[in-house]
C-alpha positions in Angstrom: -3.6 127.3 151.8 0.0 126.2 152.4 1.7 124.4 149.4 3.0 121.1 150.4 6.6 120.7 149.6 8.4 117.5 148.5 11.8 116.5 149.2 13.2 114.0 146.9 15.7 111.8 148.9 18.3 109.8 146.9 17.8 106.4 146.6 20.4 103.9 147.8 21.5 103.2 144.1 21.8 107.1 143.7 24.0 107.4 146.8 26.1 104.7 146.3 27.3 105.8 142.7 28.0 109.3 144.7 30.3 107.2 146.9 32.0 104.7 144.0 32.5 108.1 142.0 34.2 110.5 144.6 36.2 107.3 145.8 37.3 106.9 142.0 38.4 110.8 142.0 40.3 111.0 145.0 41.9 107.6 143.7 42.6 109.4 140.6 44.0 112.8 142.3 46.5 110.3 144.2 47.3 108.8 141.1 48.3 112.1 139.2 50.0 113.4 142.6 52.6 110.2 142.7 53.2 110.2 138.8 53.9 114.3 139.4 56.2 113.5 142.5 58.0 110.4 140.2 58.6 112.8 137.0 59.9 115.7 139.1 61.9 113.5 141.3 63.6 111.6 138.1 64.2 115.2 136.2 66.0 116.6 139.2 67.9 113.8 139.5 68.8 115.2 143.4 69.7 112.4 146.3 67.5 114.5 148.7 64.6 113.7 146.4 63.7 110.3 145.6 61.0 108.9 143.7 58.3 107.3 145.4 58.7 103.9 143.6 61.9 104.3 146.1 60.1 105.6 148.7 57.4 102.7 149.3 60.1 100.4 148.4 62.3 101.2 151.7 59.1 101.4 153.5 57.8 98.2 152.9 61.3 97.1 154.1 61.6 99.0 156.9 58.2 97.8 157.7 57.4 94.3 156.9 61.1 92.3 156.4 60.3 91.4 160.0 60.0 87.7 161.7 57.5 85.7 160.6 54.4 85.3 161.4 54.0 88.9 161.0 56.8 90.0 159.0 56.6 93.2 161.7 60.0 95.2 162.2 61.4 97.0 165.1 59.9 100.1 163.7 56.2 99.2 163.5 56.5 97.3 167.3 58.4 100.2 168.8 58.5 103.2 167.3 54.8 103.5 165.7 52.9 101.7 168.4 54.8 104.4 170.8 54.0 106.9 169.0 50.1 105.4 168.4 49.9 105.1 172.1 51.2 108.6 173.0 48.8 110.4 170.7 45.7 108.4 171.9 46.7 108.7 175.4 47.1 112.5 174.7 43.9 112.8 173.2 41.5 110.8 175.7 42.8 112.6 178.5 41.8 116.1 176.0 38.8 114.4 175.5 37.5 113.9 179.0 38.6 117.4 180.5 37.6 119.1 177.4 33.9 117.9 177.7 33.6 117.2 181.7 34.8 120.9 181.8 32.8 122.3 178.9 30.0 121.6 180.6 30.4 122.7 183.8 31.6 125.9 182.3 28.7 126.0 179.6 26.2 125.2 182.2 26.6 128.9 183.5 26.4 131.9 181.2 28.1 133.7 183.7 30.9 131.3 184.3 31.3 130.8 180.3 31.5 134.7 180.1 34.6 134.5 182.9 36.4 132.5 181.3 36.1 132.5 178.3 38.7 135.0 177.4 41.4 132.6 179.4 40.1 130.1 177.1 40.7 132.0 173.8 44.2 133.3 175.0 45.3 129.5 176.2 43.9 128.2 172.4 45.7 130.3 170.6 49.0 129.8 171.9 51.3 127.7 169.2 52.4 124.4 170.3 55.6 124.5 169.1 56.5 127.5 171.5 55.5 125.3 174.3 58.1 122.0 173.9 60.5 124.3 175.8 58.4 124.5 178.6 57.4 121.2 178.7 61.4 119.7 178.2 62.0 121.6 181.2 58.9 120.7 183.2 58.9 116.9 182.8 61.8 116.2 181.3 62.3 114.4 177.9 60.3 111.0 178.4 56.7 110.1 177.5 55.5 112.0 180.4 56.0 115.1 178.8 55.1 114.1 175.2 51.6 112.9 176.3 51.1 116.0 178.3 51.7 118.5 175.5 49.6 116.4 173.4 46.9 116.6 176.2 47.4 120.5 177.0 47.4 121.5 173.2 44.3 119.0 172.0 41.9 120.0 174.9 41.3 123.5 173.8 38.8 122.9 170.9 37.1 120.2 172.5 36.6 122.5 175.8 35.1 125.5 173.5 33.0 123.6 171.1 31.9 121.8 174.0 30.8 124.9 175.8 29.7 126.2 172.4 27.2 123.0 172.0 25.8 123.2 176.0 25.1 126.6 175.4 23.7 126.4 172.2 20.8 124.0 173.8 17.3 125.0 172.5 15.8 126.4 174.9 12.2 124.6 174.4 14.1 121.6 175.1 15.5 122.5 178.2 12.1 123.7 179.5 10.5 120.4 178.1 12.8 118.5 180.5 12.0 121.3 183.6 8.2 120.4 183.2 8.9 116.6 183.4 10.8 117.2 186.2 13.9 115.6 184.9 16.8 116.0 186.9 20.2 117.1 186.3 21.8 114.3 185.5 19.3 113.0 183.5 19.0 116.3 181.5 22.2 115.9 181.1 22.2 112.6 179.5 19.4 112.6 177.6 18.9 116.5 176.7 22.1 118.7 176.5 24.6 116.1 175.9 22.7 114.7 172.8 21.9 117.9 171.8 25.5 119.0 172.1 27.1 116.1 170.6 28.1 117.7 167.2 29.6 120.5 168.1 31.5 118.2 171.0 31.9 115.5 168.2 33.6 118.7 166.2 36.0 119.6 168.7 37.0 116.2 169.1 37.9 115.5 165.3 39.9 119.1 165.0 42.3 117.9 168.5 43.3 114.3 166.5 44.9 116.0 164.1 46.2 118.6 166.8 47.3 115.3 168.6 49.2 113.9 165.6 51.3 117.5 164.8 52.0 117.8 168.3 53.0 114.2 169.0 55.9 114.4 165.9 56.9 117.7 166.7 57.6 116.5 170.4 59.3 113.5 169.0 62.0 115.7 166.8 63.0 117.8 169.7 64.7 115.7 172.4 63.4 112.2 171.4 64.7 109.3 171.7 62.1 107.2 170.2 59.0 106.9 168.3 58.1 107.8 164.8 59.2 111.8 164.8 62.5 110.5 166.1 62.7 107.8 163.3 62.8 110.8 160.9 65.3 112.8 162.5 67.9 110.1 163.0 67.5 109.2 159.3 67.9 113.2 158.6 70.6 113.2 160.8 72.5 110.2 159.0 71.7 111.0 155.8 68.7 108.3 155.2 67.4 110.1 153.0 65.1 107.1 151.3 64.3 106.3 155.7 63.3 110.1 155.6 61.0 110.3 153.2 60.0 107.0 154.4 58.8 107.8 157.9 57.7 111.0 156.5 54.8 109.2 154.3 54.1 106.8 157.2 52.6 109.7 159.2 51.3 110.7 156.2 49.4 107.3 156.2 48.8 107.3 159.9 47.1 111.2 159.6 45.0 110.0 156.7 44.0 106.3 158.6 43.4 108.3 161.7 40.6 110.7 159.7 39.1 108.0 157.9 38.5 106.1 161.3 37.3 109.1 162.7 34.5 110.0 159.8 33.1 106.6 160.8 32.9 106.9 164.0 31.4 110.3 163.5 28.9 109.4 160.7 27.4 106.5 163.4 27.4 108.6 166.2 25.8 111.5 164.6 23.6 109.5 162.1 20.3 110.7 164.1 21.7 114.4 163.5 22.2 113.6 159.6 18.6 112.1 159.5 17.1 115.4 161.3 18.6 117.6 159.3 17.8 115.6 156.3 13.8 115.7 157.2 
C-alpha cells in the first residue's frame, strides 16, 4: 500500500503575517540604510555627499513646487514622463518580437539549434558598447534611444521564450494532436500557457534591462529626460539635483518591479496553484 501524504497549506491568517512581517523587515533594512547614509554623510562633512534629509528635500522641490492643481514641475511633465515613455516603448516593441519570434524559432528544433548561437553571441554583447553605434545610426533623438532600449531588452525575452516553447510536455502536445487542435489553437491554449513563465521571466529580466539602458542613453548625447537631468546637474555642480535624480530612478526601478510582481503573481497564479498541489 501507498502512504497517503498530506500537505499542510497555510492558512490566510498564516500567510498574511508572512507578508506584514517581511514588509516590516524590508521597511526596517531601508530604515537602517538612510540613518547609515545620514551618519556617514554628516561625518564626512564632503559637498559631494549630502545627507538624504537634503536629498528628499530638493527632490520634493524639484518635484512637486509645481502649479496647482498638481503641484507637478517641469521635471516630472517632461523629463520623467519622456523618459517613462521611452522605456515602455522600448520594452513592448522587445516584448512582441521577443515572443512572436521565440516561437517561431522554438517551434523548430532544428531552427532553435541554427540560431541559437547568433542568439547567445547578440545577448551577450554590453549595451554600453553599442550607444556609439546607435548615435551614429539614428542620430541623438528618441529614435535612437527607444531602439537601443528595444535591441538590448529583446534578447532574454527571445531565449526564454524559445526556452518555454520548447520546454512543452510532450503529453500535452500529443493530447492536442489527438483532438485535432489546430495550430493556432495549440498555440493559444497549449504552448503559450504552458510557456508563459519562462516568457513571463524574460520579460521581468528586459524592464530592468530597459531602465539601465534608457539612462545610460540619456547621459551620452541627451538632451532630455531623466539620465540627462543628472548629468546637467553633474555638469553644474548640482550636487543636491544629482543625488536627487539619482534616487528618483532609484524610485522608478523599485516602482517598476513592484508593478511588475503583480502583474506576474495574477498572470501566473494558475502556475503558483499547480505547483502548490
Amino acid at each position: 500500500m501507498t502512504a497517503a501524504v498530506s500537505v499542510r497549506v497555510p492558512s490566510r491568517s498564516t500567510r498574511l503575517g508572512r507578508t506584514l512581517g517581511n514588509l516590516a523587515l524590508h521597511w526596517a533594512i531601508v530604515i537602517v540604510a538612510l540613518a547609515a547614509w545620514q551618519t556617514a554623510s554628516t561625518s564626512s562633512g564632503s559637498a559631494y555627499f549630502p545627507p538624504p534629509s537634503k536629498v528628499f528635500s530638493t527632490m520634493w522641490d524639484l518635484l512637486f513646487s509645481g502649479p496647482p492643481p498638481l503641484f507637478l514641475t517641469d521635471l516630472v511633465l517632461g523629463d520623467i514622463l519622456t523618459s517613462v515613455w521611452r522605456l515602455f516603448a522600448g520594452w513592448a516593441i522587445a516584448a512582441i518580437l521577443g515572443v512572436a519570434g521565440g516561437v517561431l524559432i522554438g517551434s523548430s528544433s532544428l531552427v532553435s539549434d541554427l540560431f541559437k548561437p547568433v542568439m547567445d553571441f547578440m545577448r551577450s554583447i554590453p549595451g554600453p558598447a553599442l550607444v556609439p553605434v546607435f548615435l551614429v545610426l539614428l542620430g541623438t533623438g528618441s529614435e535612437m534611444r527607444v531602439s537601443l532600449i528595444a535591441f538590448v531588452a529583446v534578447w532574454p525575452v527571445l531565449l526564454n521564450t524559445v526556452e518555454g516553447v520548447r520546454g512543452v510536455d510532450r503529453v500535452k502536445r500529443d493530447t492536442a494532436s489527438v483532438f485535432s487542435m489546430g495550430r493556432l489553437a495549440t498555440l493559444r491554449h497549449v504552448t503559450l500557457p504552458a510557456a508563459s513563465p519562462k516568457i513571463v521571466a524574460g520579460l521581468r529580466v528586459a524592464v530592468a534591462l530597459a531602465l539601465n539602458v534608457m539612462v545610460l542613453s540619456e547621459l551620452v548625447a541627451g538632451t532630455d529626460g531623466i539620465g540627462h537631468f543628472v548629468n546637467i546637474s553633474q555638469a553644474y555642480f548640482r550636487i543636491a539635483d544629482m543625488w536627487s535624480g539619482i534616487v528618483v530612478i532609484i524610485v522608478l526601478g523599485l516602482a517598476l518591479n513592484v508593478v511588475f510582481r503583480q502583474i506576474e503573481n495574477r498572470l501566473l497564479r494558475w502556475h503558483a496553484d499547480e505547483r502548490r498541489r
